[in-house]
N, C-alpha and C positions, 0 to 999 in steps of 0.2 A: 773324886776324879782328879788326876793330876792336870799342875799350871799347862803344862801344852796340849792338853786335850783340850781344854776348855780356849784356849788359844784359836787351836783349828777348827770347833766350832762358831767361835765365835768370827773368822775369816771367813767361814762356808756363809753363814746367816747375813751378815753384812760386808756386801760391798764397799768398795772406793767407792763416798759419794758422788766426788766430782767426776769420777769417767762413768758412773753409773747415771747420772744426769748432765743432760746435753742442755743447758742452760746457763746463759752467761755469767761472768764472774761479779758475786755479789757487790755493791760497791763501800757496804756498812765493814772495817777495817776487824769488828769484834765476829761479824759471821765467816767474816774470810778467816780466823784465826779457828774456830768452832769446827769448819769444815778442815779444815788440816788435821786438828785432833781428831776430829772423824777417820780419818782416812790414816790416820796413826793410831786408829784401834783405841785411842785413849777415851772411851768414850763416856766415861763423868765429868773430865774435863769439857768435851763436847756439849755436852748437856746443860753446865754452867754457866759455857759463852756464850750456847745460844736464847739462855733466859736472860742473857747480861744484853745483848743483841735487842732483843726485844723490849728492852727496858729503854733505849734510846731511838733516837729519832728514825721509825725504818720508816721508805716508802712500799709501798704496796708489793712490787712482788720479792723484794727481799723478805718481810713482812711473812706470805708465804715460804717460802725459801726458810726461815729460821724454823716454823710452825714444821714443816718437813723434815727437816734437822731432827727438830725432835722427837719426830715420828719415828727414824729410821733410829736414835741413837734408843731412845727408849725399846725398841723394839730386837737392841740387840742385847740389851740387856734384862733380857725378860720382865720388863715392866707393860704389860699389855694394856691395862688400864690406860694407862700413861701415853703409853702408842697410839692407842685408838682417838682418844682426847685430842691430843695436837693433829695427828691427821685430818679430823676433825675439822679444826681451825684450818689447816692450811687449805680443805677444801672450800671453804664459805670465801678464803679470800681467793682462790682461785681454782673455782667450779670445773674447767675446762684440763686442768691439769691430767698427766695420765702416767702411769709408771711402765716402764719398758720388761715387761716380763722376761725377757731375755739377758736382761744385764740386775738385772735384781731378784735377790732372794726369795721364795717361793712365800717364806712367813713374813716378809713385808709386805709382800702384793696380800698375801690372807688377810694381814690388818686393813692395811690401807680400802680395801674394797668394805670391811668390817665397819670404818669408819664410813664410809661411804653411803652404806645402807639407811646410818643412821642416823644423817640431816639431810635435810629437806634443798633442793640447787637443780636447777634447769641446765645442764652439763650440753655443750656443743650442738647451739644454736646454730642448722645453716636456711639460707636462702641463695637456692639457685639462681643465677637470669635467666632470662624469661624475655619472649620474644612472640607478642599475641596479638591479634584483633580484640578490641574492645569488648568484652562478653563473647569470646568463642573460645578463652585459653585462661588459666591461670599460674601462680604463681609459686612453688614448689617450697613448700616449708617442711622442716624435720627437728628435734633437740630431744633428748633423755629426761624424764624426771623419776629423781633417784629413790623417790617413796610415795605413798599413795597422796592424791591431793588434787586440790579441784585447781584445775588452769585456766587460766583467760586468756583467750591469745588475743592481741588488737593492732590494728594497723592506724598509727596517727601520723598527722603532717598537721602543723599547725592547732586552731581550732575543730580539724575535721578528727573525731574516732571511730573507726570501722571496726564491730565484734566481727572477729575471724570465728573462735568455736569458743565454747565454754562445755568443761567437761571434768568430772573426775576422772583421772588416768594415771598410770605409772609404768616407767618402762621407755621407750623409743614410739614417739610420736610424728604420725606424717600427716601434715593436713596442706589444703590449696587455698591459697588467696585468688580469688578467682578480681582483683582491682575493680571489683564495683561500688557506685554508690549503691544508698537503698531505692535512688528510682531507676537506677538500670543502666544509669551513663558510666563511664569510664571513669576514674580517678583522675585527679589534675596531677598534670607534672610536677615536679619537686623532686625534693626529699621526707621519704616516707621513713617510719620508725615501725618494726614489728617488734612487739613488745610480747613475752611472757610472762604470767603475774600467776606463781604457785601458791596456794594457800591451806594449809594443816594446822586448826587449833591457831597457836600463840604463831607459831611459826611460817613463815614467807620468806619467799625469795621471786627475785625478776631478774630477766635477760634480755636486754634488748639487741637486734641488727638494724642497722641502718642502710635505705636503698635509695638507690635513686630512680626516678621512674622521668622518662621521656616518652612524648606522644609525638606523633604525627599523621597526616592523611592516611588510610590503608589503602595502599597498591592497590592499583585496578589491574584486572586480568587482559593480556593481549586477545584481540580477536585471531581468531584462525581463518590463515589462505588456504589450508589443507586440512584434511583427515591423515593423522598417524598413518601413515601403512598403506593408504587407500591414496591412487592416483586418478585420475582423469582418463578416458579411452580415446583415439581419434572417433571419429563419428561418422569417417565416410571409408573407404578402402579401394583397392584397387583390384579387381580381378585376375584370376592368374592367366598367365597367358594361353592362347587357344589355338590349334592348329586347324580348328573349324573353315575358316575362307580358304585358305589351301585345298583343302578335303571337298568343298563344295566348287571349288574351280576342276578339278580333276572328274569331276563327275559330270558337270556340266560339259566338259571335251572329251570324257568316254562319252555321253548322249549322242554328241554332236556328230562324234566318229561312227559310232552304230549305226546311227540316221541316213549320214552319207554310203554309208557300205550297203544299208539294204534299200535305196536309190540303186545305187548301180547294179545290183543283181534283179532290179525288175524289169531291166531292160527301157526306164524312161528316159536313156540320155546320161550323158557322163556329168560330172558336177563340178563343177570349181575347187580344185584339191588345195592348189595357192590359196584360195580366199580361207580354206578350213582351215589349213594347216596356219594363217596366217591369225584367226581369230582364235585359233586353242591356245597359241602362244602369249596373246593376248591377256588372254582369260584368268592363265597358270600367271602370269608375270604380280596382276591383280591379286589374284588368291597370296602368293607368296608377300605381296607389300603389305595388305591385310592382318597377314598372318605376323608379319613381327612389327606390326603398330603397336603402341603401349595401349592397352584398355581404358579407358575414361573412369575417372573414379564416381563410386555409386555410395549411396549411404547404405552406413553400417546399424541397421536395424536395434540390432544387443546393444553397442557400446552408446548406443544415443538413449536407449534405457537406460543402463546404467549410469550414467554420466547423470540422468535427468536425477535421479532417486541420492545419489551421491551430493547434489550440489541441494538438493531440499534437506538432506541430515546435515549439510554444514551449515547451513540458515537458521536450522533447529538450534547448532548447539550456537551459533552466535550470539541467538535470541536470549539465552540463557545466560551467556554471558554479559550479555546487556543488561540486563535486570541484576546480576550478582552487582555489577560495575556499581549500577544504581544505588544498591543499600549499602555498598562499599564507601560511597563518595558522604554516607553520610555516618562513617566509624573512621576513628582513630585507631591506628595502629600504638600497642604499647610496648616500650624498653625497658627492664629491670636489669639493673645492674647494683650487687651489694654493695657497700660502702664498708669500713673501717667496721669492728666490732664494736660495742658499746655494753657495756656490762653494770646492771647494778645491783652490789649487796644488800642484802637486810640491814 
């Protein structure tokens, strides 16, 4: 194969480190010179500076950072062995690391996950907060382990340690801390430690998070003036208006009129027409004053039911709310909130 094919292969399989990783600039003067020859394709010279790098004083994620180095330079130069090896190391010193499939070569990410397989690391420990009554809610835990292996999870704050699960597992792990003691009470406030402890044969590894947890009283529930949705009725009403005394004053002076008419057709004597005429007028004046008086209000039968049955279901759920209040006042409400990550190697 000719020099510029193997050229453009060798461009296509290896990226620019530094724009392929989003990670600050090293501060060791021999990894910063490793990753220029990286990204000038030189990459035995790469390979050199980054074992010359590691030979001097690196702190930790430089450290990584070189081990990665050598991962990608090895891996552009068909030394797979090689690749998988440092990948290897660069994951122990930093488990949570992840490569951008999108800015990196398809046969680096093949190694890199290759090496992955094949040590034992507790990879992206989280803990959610958490916002619960004392025994009614717990604490949302999750992290990967990258090979089969028996876990311990434990929650410690000082001399207290809580076994959360013990379990062989591998794979993406969800479990809950539910902050109990083992007699039932709550956890004391602090700072707590969730700790993972993986164990295979010769080989271990732990993770820890660090939380903070705060108590205080649990909220007691408001009692209810009302039912949702459900109002009160009046209890008395007023009747609608009636044209009744009108109607009975008219009848009363057609009687009166009849009366007087068949007097005089019996021939006993004429009758007093003034005095009739004067008490029909009377009568009809009554009926109409009657007639547009407001009615007096009378009780409303239903709504004084209703009303009655309405105000015993708000007693009921009062009651109930009493008694929550009661075992309420004797639980602490709990806050988790994570703290700073904490990590430690083998």
């Amino acid at each position: 194969m000719r020099p510029s094919a193997l050229l453009v292969l060798a461009l296509v399989a290896s990226p620019r480190y530094g724009a392929a990783q989003a990670l600050p600039t090293p501060q060791n003067a021999t990894l910063r010179e490793a990753i220029q020859a990286y990204d000038n394709l030189d990459f035995a010279r790469a390979i050199v500076l980054a074992h010359r790098a590691l030979g001097e004083r690196l702190r930790g994620a430089d450290q990584a950072r070189a081990y990665e180095l050598l991962g990608f330079s090895y891996s552009a130069t068909d030394s797979q062995v090689k690749a998988v090896d440092a990948f290897k190391q660069a994951i122990l010193l930093d488990p949570d690391r992840q490569l951008d499939a999108a800015k990196v070569s398809p046969k680096i990410t093949s190694l890199f996950y290759s090496a992955l397989g094949q040590v034992l690391v507790v990879r992206q420990l989280q803990v959610d907060s958490a916002r619960f009554v004392g025994g009614q809610g717990a604490v949302p835990l999750r992290f990967t382990v990258t090979s089969p292996a028996r876990v311990r999870v434990r929650a410690v704050s000082g001399s207290t340690s809580l076994l959360v699960d013990s379990s062989v597992v591998t794979g993406t792990v969800n479990l809950r801390w539910p902050a109990r003691l083992p007699n039932g009470d709550p956890v004391a406030a602090g700072t707590w430690l969730i700790v993972v402890e993986a164990t295979a044969g010769q080989n271990a590894f732990s993770a820890s998070r660090a939380l903070a947890v705060t108590s205080s009283p649990a909220d007691t529930l408001a009692h209810l003036s009302s039912l949702p949705g459900y109002h009160e009725l009046p209890e008395s009403e007023v009747p609608p208006q009636t044209w009744r005394p009108l109607g009975m004053a008219f009848l009363f002076t057609a009687g009166a009129a009849a009366g007087t008419v068949a007097l005089n057709n019996s021939g006993l004597g004429s009758t007093p027409g003034r005095e009739l005429v004067a008490a029909s007028v009377v009568t009809l004046v009554a009926g109409f004053v009657m007639t547009l008086r407001k009615p007096a209000p009378r009780p409303a039968e239903g709504n004084i039911l209703y009303d009655r049955l309405l105000r015993e279901q708000l007693a009921q759920r009062n009651a109930a709310i009493a008694q929550e209040n009661a075992k309420r006042r004797l639980q602490v409400e709990l806050r988790v909130l994570p703290l700073a990550t904490a990590r430690t190697p083998p």
